[in-house]
N, C-alpha and C positions, 0 to 999 in steps of 0.2 A: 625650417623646423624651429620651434621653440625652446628656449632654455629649457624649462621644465620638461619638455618630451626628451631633449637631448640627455637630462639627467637620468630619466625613467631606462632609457637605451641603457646608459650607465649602468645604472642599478642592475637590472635585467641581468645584463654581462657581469657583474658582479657573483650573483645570482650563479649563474652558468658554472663560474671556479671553484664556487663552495660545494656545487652538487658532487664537482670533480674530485674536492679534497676528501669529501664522505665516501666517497667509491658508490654512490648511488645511483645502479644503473637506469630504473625512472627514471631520477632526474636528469639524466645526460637524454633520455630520448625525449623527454619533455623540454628539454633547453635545444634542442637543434633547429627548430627554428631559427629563432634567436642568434645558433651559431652559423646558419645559414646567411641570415644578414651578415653577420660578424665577417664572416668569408668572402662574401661577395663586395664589401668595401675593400676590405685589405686588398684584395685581389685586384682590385680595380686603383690601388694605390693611393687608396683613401682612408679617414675614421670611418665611426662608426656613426649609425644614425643620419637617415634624409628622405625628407618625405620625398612621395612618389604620388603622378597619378593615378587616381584609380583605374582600377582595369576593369575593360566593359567587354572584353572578351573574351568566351569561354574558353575554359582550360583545356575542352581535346583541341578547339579551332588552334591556339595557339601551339598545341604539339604538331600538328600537321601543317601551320605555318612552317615551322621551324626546320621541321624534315625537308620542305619544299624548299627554304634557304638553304640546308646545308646540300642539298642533292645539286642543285642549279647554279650556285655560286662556283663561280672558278677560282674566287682567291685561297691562296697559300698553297696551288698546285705546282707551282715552278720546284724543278728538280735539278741541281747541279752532280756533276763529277763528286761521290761522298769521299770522306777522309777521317781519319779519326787523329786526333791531339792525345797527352796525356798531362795531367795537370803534376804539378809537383810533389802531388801527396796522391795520385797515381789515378785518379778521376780521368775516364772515360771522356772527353770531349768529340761532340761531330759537328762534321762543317760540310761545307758547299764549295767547290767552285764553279763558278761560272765563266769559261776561257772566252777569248776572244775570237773572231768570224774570222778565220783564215782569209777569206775571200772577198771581205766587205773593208777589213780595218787598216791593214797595214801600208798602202798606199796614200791613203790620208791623211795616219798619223808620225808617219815614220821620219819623216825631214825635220817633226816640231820635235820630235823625243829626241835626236840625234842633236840639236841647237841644244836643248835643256842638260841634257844627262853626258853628252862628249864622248859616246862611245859609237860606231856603227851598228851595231846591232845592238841596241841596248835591253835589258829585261822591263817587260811591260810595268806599266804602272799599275797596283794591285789596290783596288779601296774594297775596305773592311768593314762590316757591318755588326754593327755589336748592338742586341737589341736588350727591351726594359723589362723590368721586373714583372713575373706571371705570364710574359708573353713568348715567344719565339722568332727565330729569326724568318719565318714566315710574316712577319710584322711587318717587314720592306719588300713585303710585294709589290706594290707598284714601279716601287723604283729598282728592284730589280728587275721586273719586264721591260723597264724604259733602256737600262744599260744592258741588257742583255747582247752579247756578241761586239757590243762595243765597247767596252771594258773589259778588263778582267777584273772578277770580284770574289772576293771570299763571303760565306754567311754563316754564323757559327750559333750554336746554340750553348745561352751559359748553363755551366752545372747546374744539374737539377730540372734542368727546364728541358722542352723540346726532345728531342732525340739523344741527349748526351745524359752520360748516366748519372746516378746520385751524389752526392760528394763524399767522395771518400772518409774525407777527414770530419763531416757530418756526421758521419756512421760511428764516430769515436766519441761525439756530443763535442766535438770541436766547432765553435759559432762560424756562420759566416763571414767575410770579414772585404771588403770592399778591394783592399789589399789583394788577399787572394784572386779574384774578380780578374785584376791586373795581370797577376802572373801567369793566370789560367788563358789570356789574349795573348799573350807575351807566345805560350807554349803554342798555338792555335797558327801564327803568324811564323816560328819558327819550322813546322809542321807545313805550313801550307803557302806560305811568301818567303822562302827561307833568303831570297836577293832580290833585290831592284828597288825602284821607290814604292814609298805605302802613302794611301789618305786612309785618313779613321771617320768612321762615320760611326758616332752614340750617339742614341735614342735613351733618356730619361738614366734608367739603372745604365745603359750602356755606353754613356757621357762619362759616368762617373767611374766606368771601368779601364774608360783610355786615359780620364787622369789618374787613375793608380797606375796605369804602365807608365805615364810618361815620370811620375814620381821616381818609380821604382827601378827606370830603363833610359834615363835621359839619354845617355847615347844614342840608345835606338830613334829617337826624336832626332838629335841635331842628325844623325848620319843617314838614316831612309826617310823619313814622313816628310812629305813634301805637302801636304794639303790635312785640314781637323775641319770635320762639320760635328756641330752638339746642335740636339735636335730637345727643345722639353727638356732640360735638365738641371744641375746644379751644383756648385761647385761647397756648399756647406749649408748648415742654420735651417737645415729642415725639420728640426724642433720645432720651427718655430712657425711652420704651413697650418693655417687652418682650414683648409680644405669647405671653407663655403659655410662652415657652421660659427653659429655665437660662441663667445669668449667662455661659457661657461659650459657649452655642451663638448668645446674641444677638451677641456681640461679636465673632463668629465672621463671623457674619452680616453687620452693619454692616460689619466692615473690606473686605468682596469685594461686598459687592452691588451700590456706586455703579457700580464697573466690568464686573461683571457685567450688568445693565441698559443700558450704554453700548453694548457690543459687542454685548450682544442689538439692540440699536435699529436696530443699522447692516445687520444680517441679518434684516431682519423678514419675506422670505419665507420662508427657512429655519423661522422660527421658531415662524412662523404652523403651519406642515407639521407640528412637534412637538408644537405646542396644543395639534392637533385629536385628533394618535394618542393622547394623555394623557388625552383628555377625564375618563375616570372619576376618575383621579387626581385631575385639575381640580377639577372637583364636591366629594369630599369634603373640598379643602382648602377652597372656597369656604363650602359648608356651615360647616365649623369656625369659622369668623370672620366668617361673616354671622347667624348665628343661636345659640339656647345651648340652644331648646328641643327635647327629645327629639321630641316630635309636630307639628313646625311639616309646616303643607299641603305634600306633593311637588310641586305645583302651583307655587306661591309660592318654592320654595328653584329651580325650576327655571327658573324666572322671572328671577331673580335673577343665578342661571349664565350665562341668556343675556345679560344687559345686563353682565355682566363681562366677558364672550367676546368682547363685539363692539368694545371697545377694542384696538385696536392695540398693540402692543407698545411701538412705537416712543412713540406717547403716554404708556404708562407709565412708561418710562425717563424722560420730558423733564419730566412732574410730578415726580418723586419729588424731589430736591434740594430743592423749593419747602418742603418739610413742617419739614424740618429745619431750615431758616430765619422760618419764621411765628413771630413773637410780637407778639402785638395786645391784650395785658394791658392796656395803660392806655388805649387803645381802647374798652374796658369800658364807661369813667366815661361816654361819650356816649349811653348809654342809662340811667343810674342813676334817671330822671326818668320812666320808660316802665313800660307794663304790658309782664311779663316771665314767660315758661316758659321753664326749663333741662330739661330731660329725655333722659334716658341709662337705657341697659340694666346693669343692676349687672354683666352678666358680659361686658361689650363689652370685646375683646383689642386690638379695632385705635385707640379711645381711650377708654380706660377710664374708668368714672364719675365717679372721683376728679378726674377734671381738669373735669368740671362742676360737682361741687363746689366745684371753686379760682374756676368763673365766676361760679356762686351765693356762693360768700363774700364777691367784690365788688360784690355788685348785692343787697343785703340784701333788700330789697323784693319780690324773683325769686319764683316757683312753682320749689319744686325740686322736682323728681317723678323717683325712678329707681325703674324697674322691675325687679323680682325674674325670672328664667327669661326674660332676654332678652341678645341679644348686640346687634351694632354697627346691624343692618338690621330695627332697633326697630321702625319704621312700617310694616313688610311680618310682621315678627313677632307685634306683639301692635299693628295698628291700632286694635282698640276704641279702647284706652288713649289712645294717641297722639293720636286725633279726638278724642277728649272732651276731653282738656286742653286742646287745639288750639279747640275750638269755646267752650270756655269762655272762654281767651285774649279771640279774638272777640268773645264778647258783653260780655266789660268794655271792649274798645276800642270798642265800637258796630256793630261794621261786621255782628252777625250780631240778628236779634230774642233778645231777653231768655228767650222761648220756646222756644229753640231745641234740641231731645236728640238725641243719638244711638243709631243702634240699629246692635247687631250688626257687621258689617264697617265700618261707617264712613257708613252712610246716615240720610242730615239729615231731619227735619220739625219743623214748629212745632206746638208745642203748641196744641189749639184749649181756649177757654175752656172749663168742666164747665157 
């Protein structure tokens, strides 16, 4: 996109907050459009403004595309043991567990936990899955069918998102706050791993949720977490992301969109109404910034779509401040002592690899692994990858058999002896 279109975007959303300050309801159904982009980047964890190919196919064909994907698709079916958290300020939290195969695991793993942890029957090793912003923990599909019955895992949905209720302290016009994020895993893990060893596994927003616990919970670090994967995310300075646009269309961008997103929030049926007539538009900006490969499955990007879709407006608007505030750099050092995967998509827009870089340059010891033809929604893009580092992780913390491979989408078996 061009400087000049990127400004026009601008303007436009400019546009958008003044109709909102007039209370003129025209202008709010005349500007959904408009906030329908506006939606569908954030949402996608991006600015505003990016061209799109045209579309050569009719609007019913691609509704009944879409019906056909979501009917056929089996991702984000997996269903754990549910449990509910309560967050500190009294928010509704729900999670997953997924226990271990009485029948498949405990003979495999049970001699290597007993060496690591010095107990005879020691409490399983429990990895925790904390997913990114707009999304759910349906996000780690793949690699929860991979570890399934072979680990024990937790999968939690943050406030606001998913299955877990509104935020409480939202309801008060109290901001989100990254912090919070922290305490809300903290509650989630005493709730649902209350003993034994933990690995954390964040994705993008959910990276940046296990360094506010480790900030906020160092003990809990030196004394359970035996293993941290950060999957796309970042440790501060995403001020400073330009998300794939010119110098002049980001800055365009930043100076109207905090406001932009305010006055969407306060109109979220309006806006909801503009989504949905956009939807196409939607998708392709979703696409653009969840993925980078040419042939990723229709299946998987519309998968994707839908767990984007289904966040409210209004929640978007009340995260986005939080991002701009996050800095958990020195946070870091409370894992310097841990078995550690940093892994990002080399062409992730919404945090770019570079800034996994900046967390591997503080954790020397790290697996740094960035994937080539991936963008931000790595683990739905190229899962093999992701599982196999992820299960590798695993067997050097103990918590998976030494035997243990991956095949294909993300499905686990142990090795039997030749």
């Amino acid at each position: 996109m061009s400087e000049s279109s990127a400004e026009a975007v601008a303007n436009a959303a400019s546009a958008a907050v003044a109709a909102s300050a007039a209370g003129a309801a025209g202008g709010w159904r005349r500007a959904t459009g408009i906030a329908g982009v506006a939606i569908g980047v954030v949402a996608a964890g991006a600015a505003a403004g990016v061209a799109l190919e045209r579309m050569t196919v009719g609007r019913g064909m691609r509704q009944k595309a879409r019906l056909a994907l979501d009917s056929a698709g089996p991702y984000g079916a997996l269903r754990g043991m549910p449990g509910k958290a309560f967050g500190d300020d009294g928010t509704e939290l729900y999670y997953e567990v997924d226990d271990i195969d009485p029948e498949a695991a405990p003979a495999a793993i049970g001699p290597r936990r007993r060496r690591l942890f010095g107990r005879k029957a020691p409490a399983p090793v429990t990895v925790v899955f904390s997913h990114g912003y707009c999304l759910s923990q349906d996000s780690w599909h793949f690699q929860r069918a991979a570890l399934r019955g072979v680990v024990r895992t937790v999968h939690w949905d943050q406030r606001s998102h998913g299955r877990s209720a509104r935020g409480v302290a939202q309801g008060r016009d109290e901001p989100v706050t990254i912090e919070q994020l922290g305490r809300d895993l903290k509650a989630v893990i005493d709730a649902a791993a209350p003993e034994g060893p933990i690995v954390l596994v964040g994705h993008s927003m959910g990276g940046m949720t296990v360094m506010a616990l480790a900030d906020q919970y160092p003990e809990l670090i030196s004394e359970r977490v035996v293993g941290v994967a950060f999957v796309g995310t970042s440790s501060g300075r995403l001020g400073e992301v330009n998300y794939g646009l010119p110098v002049a269309g980001v800055n365009a961008v930043r100076r109207v969109l905090p406001g932009v997103l305010k006055a969407l929030g306060q109109r979220a049926d309006l806006v909801e109404k503009g989504r949905r007539a956009t939807a196409d538009l939607f998708a392709g900006i979703i696409k653009r910034y969840s993925f980078a490969s040419r042939d990723v499955d229709p299946a998987v990007a519309r998968f994707a779509e839908r767990m984007i879709e289904s966040t409210p407006i209004d929640v978007v608007a009340e995260y986005y401040p939080a991002f701009n505030d996050h800095d958990k750099t020195e946070a870091l050092a409370h894992f310097a002592d841990l078995p550690m995967l940093v892994l990002a998509g080399v062409q992730d827009l919404v945090t770019p690899s570079e800034h996994s870089e900046a967390i591997a340059d503080l954790l020397p010891d790290a697996e740094l692994v960035l994937v080539p033809d991936a963008g931000h929604l790595v683990m739905l893009e190229h899962p093999e990858v992701v599982t196999d580092r992820l299960a590798d992780l695993l067997t050097r913390t103990g918590a998976v058999p030494a035997g243990a491979t991956v095949k294909g989408y993300g499905s686990t078996s142990t090795a039997q002896p030749g």
